[in-house]
Biotite code that builds the C-alpha atoms (Angstrom):
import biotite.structure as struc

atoms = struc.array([
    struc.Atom([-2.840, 1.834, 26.893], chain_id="A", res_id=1, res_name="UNK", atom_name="CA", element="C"),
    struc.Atom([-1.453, 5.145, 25.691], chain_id="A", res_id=2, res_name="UNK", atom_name="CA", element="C"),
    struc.Atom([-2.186, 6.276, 22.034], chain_id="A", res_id=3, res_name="UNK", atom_name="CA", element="C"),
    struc.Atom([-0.921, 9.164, 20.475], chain_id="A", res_id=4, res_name="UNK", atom_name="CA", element="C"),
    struc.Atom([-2.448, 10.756, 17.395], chain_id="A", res_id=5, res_name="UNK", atom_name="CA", element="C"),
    struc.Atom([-0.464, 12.803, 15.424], chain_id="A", res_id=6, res_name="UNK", atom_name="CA", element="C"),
    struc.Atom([-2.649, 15.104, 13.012], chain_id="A", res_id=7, res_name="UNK", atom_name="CA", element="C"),
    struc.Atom([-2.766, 18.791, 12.280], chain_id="A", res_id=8, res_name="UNK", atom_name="CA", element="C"),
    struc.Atom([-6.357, 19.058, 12.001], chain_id="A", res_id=9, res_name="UNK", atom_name="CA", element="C"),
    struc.Atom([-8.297, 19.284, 15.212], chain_id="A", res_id=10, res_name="UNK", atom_name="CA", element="C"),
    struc.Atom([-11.392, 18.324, 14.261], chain_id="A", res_id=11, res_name="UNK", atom_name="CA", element="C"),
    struc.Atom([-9.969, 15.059, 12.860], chain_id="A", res_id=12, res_name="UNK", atom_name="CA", element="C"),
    struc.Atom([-8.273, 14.215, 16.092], chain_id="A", res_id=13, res_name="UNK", atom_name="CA", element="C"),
    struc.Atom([-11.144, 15.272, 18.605], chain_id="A", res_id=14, res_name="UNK", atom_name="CA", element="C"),
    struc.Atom([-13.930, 14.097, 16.125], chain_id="A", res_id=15, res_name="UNK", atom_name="CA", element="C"),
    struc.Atom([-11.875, 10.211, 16.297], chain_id="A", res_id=16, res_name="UNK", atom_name="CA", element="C"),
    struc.Atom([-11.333, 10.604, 20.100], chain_id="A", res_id=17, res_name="UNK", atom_name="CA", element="C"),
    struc.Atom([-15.281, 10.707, 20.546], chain_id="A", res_id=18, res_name="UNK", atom_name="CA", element="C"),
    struc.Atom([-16.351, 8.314, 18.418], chain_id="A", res_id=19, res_name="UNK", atom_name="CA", element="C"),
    struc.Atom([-13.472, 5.933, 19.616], chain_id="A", res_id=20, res_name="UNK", atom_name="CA", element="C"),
    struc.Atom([-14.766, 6.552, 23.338], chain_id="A", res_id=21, res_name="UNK", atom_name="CA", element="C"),
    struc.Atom([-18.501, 6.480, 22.354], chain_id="A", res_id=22, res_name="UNK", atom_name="CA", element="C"),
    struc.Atom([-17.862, 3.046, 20.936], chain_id="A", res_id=23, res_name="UNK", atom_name="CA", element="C"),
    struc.Atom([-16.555, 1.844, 24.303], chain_id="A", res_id=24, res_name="UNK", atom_name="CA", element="C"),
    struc.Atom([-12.652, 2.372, 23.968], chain_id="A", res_id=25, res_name="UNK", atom_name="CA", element="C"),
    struc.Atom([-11.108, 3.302, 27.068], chain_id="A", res_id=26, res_name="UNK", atom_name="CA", element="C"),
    struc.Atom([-7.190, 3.839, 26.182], chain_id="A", res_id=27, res_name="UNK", atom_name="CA", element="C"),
    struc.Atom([-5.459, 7.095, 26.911], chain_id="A", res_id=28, res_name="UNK", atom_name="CA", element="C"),
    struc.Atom([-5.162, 9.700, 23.981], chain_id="A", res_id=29, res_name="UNK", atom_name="CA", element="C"),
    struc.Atom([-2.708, 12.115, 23.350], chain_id="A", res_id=30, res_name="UNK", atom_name="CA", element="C"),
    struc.Atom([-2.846, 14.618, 20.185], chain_id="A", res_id=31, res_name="UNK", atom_name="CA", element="C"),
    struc.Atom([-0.408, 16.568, 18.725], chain_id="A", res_id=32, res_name="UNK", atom_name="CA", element="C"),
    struc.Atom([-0.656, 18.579, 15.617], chain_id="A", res_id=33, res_name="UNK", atom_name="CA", element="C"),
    struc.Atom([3.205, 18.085, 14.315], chain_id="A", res_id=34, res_name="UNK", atom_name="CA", element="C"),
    struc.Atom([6.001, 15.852, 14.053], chain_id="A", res_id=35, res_name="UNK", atom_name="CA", element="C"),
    struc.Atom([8.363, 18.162, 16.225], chain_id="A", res_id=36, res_name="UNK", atom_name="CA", element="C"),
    struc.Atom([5.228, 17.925, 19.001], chain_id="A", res_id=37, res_name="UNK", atom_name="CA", element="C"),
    struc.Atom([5.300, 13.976, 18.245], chain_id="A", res_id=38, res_name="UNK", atom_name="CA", element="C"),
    struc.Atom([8.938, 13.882, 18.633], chain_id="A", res_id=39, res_name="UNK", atom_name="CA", element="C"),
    struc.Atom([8.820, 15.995, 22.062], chain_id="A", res_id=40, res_name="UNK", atom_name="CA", element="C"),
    struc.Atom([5.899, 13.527, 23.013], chain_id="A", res_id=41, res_name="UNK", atom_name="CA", element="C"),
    struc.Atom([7.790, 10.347, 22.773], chain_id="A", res_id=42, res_name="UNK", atom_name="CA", element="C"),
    struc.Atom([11.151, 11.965, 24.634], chain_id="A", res_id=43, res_name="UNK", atom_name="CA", element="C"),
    struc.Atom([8.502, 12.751, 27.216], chain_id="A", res_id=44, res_name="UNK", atom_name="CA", element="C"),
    struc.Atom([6.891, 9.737, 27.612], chain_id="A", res_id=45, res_name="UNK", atom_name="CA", element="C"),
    struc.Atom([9.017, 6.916, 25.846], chain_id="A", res_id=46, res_name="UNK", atom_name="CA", element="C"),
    struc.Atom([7.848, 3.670, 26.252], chain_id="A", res_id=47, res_name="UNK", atom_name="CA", element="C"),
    struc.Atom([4.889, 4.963, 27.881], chain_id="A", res_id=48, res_name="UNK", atom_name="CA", element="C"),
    struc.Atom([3.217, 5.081, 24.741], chain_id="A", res_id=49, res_name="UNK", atom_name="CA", element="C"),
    struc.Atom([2.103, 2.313, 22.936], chain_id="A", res_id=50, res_name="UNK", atom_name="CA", element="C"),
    struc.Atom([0.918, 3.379, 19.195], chain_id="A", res_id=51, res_name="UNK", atom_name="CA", element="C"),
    struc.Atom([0.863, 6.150, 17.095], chain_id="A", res_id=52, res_name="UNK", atom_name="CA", element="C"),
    struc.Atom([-1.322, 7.395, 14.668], chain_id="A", res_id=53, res_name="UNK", atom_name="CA", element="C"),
    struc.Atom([0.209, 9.001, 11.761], chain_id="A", res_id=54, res_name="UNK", atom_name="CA", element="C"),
    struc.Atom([-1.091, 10.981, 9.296], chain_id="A", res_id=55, res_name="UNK", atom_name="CA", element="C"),
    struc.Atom([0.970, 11.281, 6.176], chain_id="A", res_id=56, res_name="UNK", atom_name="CA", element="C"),
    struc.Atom([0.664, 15.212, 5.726], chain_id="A", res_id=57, res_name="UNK", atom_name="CA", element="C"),
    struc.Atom([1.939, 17.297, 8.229], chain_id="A", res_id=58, res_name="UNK", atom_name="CA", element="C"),
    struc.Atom([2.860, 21.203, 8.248], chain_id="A", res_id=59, res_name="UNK", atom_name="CA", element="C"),
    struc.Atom([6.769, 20.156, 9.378], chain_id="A", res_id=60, res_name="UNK", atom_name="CA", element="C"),
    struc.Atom([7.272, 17.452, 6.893], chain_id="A", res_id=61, res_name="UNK", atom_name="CA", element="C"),
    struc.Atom([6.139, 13.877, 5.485], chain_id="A", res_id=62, res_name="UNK", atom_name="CA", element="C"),
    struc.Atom([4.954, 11.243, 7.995], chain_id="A", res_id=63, res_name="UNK", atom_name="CA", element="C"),
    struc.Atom([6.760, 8.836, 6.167], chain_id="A", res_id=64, res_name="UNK", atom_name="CA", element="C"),
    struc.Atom([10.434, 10.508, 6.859], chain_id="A", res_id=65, res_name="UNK", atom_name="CA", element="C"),
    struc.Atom([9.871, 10.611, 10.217], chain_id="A", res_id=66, res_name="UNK", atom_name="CA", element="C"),
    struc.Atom([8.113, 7.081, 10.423], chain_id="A", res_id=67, res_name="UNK", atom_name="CA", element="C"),
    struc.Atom([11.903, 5.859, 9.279], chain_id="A", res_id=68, res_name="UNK", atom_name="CA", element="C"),
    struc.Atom([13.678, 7.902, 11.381], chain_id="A", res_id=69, res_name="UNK", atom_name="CA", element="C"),
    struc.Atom([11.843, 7.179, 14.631], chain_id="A", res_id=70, res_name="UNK", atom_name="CA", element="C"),
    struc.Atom([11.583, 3.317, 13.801], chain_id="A", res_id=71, res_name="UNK", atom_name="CA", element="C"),
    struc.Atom([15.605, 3.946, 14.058], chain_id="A", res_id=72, res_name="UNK", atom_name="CA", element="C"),
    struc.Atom([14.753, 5.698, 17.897], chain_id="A", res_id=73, res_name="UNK", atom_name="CA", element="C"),
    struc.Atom([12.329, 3.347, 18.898], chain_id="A", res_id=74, res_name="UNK", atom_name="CA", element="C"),
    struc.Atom([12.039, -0.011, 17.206], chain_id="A", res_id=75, res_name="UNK", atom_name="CA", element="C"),
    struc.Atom([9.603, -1.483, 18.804], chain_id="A", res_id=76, res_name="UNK", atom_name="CA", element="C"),
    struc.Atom([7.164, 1.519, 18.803], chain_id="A", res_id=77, res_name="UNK", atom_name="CA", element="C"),
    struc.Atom([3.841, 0.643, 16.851], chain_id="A", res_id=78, res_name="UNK", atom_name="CA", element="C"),
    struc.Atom([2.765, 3.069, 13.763], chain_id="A", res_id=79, res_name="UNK", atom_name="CA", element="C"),
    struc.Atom([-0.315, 3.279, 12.484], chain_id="A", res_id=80, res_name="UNK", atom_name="CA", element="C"),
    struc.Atom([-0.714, 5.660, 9.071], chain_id="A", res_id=81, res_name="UNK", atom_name="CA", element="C"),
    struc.Atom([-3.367, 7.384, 8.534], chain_id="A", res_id=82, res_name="UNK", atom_name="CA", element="C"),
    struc.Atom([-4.019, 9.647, 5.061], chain_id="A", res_id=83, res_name="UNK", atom_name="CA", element="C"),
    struc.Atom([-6.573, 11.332, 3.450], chain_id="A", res_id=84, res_name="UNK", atom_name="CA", element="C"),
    struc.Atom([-5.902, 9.474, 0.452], chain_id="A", res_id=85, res_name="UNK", atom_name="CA", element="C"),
    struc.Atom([-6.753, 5.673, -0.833], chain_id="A", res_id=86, res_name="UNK", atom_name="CA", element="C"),
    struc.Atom([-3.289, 5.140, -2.060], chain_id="A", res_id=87, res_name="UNK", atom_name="CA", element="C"),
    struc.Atom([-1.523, 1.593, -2.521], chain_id="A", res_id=88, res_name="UNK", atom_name="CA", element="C"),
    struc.Atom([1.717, 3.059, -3.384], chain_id="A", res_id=89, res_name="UNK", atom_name="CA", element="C"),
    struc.Atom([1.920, 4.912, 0.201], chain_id="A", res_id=90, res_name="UNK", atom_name="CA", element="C"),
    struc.Atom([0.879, 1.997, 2.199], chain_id="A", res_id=91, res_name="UNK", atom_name="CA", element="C"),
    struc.Atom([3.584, -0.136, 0.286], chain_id="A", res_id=92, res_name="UNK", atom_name="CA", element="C"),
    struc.Atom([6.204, 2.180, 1.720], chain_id="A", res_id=93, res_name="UNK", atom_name="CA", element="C"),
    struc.Atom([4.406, 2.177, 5.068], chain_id="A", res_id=94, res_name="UNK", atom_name="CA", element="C"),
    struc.Atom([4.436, -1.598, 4.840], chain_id="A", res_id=95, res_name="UNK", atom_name="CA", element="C"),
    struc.Atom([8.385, -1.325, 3.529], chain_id="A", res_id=96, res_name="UNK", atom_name="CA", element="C"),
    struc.Atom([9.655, 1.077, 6.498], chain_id="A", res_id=97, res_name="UNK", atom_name="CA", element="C"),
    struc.Atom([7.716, -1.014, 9.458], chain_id="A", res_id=98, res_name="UNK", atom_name="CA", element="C"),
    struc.Atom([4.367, 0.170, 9.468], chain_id="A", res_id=99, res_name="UNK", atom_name="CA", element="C"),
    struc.Atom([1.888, -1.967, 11.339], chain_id="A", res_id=100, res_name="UNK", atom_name="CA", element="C"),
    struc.Atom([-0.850, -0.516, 9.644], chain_id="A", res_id=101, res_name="UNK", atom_name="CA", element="C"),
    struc.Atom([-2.599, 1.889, 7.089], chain_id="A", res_id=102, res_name="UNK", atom_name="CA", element="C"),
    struc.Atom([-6.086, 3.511, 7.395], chain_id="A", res_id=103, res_name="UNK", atom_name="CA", element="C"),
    struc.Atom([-7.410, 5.853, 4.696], chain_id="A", res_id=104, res_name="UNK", atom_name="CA", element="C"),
    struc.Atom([-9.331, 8.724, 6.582], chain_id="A", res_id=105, res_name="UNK", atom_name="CA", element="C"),
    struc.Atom([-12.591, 7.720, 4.833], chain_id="A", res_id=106, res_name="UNK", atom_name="CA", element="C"),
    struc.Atom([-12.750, 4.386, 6.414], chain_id="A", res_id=107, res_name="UNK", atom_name="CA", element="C"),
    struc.Atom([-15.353, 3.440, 8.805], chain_id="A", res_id=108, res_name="UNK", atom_name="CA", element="C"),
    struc.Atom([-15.000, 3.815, 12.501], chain_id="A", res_id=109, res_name="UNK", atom_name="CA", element="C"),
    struc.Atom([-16.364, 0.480, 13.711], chain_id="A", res_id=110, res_name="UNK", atom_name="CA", element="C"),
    struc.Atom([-13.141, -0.742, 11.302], chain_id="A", res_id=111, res_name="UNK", atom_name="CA", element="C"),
    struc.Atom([-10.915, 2.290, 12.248], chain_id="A", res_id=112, res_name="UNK", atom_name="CA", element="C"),
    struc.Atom([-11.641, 0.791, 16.218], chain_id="A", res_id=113, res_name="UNK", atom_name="CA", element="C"),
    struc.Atom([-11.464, -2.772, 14.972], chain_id="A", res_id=114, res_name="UNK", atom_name="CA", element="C"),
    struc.Atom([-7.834, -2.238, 13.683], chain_id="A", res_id=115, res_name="UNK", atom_name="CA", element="C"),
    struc.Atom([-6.587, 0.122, 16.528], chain_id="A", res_id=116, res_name="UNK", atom_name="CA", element="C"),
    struc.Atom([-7.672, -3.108, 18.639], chain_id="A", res_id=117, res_name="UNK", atom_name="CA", element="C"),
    struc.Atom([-5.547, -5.891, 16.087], chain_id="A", res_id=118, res_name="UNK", atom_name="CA", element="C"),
    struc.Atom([-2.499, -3.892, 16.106], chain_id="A", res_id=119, res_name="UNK", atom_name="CA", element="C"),
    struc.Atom([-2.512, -3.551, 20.084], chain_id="A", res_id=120, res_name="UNK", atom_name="CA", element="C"),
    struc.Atom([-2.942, -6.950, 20.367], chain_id="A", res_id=121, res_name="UNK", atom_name="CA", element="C"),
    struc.Atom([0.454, -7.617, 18.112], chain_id="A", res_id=122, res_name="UNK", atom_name="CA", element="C"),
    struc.Atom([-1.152, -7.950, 14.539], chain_id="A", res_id=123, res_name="UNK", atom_name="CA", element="C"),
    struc.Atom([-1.455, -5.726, 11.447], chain_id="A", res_id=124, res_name="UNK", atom_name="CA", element="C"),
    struc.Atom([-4.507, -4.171, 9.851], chain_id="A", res_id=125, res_name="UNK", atom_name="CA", element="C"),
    struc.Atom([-4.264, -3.284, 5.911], chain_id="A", res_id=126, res_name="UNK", atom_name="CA", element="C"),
    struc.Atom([-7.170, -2.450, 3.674], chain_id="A", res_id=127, res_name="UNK", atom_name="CA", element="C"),
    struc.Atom([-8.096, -5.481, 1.850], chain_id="A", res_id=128, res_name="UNK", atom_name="CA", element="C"),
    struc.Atom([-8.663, -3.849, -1.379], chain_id="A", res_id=129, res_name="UNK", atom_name="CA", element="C"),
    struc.Atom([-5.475, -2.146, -1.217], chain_id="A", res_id=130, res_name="UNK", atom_name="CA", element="C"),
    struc.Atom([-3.542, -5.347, -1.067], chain_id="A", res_id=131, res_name="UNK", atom_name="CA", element="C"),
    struc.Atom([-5.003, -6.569, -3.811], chain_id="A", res_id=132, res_name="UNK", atom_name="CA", element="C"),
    struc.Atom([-4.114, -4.016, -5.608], chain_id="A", res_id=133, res_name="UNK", atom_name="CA", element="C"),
    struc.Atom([-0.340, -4.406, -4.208], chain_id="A", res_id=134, res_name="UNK", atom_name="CA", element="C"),
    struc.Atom([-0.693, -8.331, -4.880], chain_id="A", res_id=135, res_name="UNK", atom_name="CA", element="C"),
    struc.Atom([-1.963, -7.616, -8.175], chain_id="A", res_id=136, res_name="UNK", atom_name="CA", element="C"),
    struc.Atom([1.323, -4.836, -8.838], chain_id="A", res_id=137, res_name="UNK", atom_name="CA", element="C"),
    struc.Atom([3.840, -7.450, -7.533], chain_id="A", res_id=138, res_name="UNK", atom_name="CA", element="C"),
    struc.Atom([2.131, -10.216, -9.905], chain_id="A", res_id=139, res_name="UNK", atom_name="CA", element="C"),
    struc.Atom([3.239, -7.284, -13.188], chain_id="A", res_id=140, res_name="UNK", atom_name="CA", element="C"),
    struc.Atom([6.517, -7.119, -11.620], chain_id="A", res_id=141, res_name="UNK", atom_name="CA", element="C"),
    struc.Atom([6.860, -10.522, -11.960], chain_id="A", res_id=142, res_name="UNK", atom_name="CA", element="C"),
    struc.Atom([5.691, -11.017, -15.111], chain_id="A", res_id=143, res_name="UNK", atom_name="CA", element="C"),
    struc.Atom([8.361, -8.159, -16.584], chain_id="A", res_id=144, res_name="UNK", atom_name="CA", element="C"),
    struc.Atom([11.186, -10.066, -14.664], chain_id="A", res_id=145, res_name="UNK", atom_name="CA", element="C"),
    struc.Atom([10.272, -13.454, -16.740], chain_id="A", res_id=146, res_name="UNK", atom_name="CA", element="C"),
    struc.Atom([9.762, -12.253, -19.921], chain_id="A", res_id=147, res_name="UNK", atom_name="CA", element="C"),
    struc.Atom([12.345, -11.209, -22.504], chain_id="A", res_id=148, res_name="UNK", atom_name="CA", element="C"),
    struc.Atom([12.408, -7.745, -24.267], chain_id="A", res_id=149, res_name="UNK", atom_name="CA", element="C"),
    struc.Atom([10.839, -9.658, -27.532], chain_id="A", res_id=150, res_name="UNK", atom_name="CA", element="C"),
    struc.Atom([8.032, -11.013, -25.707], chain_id="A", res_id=151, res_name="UNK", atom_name="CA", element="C"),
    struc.Atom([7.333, -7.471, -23.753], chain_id="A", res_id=152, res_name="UNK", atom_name="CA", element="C"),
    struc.Atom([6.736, -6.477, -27.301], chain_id="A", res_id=153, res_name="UNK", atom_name="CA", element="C"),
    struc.Atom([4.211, -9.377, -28.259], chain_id="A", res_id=154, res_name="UNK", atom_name="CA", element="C"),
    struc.Atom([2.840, -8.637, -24.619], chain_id="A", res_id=155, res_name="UNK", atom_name="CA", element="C"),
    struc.Atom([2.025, -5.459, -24.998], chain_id="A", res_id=156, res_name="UNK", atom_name="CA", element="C"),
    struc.Atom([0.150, -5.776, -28.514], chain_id="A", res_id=157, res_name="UNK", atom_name="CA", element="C"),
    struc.Atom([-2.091, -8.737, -27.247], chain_id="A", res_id=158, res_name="UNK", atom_name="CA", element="C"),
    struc.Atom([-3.182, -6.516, -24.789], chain_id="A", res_id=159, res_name="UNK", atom_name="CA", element="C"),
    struc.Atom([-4.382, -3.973, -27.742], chain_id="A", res_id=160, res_name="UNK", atom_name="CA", element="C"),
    struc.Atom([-6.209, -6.818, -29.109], chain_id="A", res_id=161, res_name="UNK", atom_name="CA", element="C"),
    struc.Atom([-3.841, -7.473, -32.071], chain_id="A", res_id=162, res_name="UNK", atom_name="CA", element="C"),
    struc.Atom([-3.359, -10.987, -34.176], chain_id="A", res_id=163, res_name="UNK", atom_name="CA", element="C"),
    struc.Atom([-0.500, -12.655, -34.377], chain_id="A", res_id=164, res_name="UNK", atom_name="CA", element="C"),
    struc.Atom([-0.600, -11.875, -38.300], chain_id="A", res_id=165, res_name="UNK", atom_name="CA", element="C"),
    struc.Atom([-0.335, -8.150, -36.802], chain_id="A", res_id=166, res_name="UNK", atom_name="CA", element="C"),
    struc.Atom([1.866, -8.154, -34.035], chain_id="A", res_id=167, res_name="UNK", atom_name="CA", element="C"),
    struc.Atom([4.251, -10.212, -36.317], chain_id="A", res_id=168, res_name="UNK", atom_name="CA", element="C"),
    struc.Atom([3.303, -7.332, -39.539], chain_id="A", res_id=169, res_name="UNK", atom_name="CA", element="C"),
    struc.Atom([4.218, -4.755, -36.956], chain_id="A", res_id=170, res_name="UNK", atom_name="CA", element="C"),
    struc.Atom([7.827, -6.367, -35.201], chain_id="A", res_id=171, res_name="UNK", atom_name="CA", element="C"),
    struc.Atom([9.018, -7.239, -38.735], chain_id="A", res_id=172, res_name="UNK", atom_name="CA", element="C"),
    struc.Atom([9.170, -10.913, -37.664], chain_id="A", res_id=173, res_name="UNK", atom_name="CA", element="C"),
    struc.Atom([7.326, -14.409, -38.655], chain_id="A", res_id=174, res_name="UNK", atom_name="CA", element="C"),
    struc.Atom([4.008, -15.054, -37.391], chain_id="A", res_id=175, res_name="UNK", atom_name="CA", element="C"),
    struc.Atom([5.028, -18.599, -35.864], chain_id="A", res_id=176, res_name="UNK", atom_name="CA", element="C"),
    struc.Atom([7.809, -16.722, -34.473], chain_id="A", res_id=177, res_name="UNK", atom_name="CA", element="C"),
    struc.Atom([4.954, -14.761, -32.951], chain_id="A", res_id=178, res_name="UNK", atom_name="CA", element="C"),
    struc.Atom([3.305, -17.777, -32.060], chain_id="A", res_id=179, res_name="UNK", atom_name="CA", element="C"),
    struc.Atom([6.290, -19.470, -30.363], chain_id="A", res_id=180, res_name="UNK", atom_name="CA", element="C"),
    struc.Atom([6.194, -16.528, -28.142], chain_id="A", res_id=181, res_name="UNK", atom_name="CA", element="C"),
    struc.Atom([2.778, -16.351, -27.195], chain_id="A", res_id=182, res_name="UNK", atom_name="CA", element="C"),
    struc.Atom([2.840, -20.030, -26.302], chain_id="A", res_id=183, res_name="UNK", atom_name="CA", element="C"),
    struc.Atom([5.788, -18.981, -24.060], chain_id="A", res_id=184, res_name="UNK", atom_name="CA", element="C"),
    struc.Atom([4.178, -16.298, -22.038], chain_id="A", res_id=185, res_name="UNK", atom_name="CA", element="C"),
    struc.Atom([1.095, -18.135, -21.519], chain_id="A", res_id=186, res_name="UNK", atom_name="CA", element="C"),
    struc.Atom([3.377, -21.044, -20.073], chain_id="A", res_id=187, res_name="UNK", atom_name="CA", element="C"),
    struc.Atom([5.545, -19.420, -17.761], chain_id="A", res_id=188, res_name="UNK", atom_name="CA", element="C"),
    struc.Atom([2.673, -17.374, -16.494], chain_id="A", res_id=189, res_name="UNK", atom_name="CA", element="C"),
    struc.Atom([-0.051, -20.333, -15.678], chain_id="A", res_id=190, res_name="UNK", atom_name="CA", element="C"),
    struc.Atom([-2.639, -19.487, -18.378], chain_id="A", res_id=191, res_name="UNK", atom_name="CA", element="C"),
    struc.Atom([-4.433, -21.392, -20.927], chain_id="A", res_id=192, res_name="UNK", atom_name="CA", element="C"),
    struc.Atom([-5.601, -18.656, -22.854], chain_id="A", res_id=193, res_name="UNK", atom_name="CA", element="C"),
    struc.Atom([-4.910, -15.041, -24.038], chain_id="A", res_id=194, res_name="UNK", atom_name="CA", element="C"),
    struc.Atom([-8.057, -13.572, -22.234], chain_id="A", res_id=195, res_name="UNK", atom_name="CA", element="C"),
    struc.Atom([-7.134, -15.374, -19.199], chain_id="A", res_id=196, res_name="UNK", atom_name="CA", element="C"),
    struc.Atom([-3.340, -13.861, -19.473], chain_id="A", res_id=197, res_name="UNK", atom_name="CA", element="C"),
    struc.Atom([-4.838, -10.093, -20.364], chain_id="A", res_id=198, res_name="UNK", atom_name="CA", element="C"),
    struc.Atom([-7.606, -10.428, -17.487], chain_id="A", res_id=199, res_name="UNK", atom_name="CA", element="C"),
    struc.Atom([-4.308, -11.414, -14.948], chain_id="A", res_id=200, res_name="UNK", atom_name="CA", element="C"),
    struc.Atom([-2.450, -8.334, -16.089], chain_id="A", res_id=201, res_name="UNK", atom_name="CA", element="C"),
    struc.Atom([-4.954, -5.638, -16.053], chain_id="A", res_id=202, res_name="UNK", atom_name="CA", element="C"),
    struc.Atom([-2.272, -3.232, -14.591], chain_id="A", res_id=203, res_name="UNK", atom_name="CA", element="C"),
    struc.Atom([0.666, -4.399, -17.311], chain_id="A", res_id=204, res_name="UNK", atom_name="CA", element="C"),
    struc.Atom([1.031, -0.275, -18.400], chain_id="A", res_id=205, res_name="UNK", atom_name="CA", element="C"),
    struc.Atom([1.650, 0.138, -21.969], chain_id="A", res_id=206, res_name="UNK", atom_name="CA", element="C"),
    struc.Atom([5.389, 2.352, -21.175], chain_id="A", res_id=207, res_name="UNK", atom_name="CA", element="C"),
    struc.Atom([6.463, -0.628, -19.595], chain_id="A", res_id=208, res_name="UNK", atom_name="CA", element="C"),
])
């Protein structure tokens, strides 16, 4: 099979190569150091190559753009990001525009050759601790979809530790009032207790 790695630094792409082909993998490698060299690659060798690895930050532009564009020219052409950074929110919109996969550049190889090898084969390789995180973001999201304004409010001062006495001193209401809505969120969201709900929502911002 035909790979094509598409990175502007050279020691990155030769430095993968080798350690790729010292642990035993024998596919075809092509490098490029842009997206306009990518894009001249793939009008070269069209389906003839069967997945790309992206970096995110190129000198011509965002790996991202192009990943949507040329998911538009080539559908069913496998993309694999690669970035120097840990970040959930870029592999969510790798995941979003047809990414089969994300692989911070600090990741090991034997799991950088492990997931070259899954995707091949028709699967999808994303860093478990990064979907947790995303899992964990989507969980908020549905939280703030439930809830009304009112009990945003009382959500946001349980998580600073308040009583109801306070959080109902400091929204000018009733303390059963606050209670009532306590008892609410803790329903609709599956918990028994206020330490169980604050635990679940680690990532509920404040601004929010």
């Amino acid at each position: 099979m035909r790979i094509l790695i598409v990175d502007d630094h050279p020691l990155f792409r030769e430095g993968i190569v080798h350690l790729l082909e010292d642990m035993g993998m024998t596919h075809e490698f092509l490098q490029v150091n842009s997206l306009a060299e990518a894009q001249r690659a793939l009008e070269r060798h069209g389906d003839g190559i069967d997945l790309v690895l992206l970096d995110q930050e190129l000198p011509d532009g965002a790996g991202l753009h192009w990943l949507k564009d040329i998911r538009t020219q080539y559908p069913t052409l496998k993309v694999l990001m690669i970035s120097g950074w840990t970040d959930v929110l870029l592999m969510r919109d790798a995941m979003r525009l047809g990414a089969v996969g994300y692989i911070p550049k600090t990741t090991q190889i034997g799991v950088i050759y492990a997931a070259i090898e899954l995707v091949l084969a028709g699967g999808q390789y994303f860093p478990p601790e990064l979907l947790a995180q995303t899992t964990a973001h989507e969980r908020v999201s549905s939280v703030k979809d439930t809830l009304t304004a009112r009990q945003r409010q009382v959500l946001r001062l349980i998580r600073r530790g308040l009583s109801n006495k306070e959080i109902a001193r400091i929204l000018g209401i009733s303390e059963s009032t606050v209670k009532a809505h306590v008892t609410s969120i803790l329903r609709q969201q599956g918990v028994s207790s206020r330490a169980r709900l604050i635990s679940s929502l680690h990532e509920f911002s404040e601004d929010e």
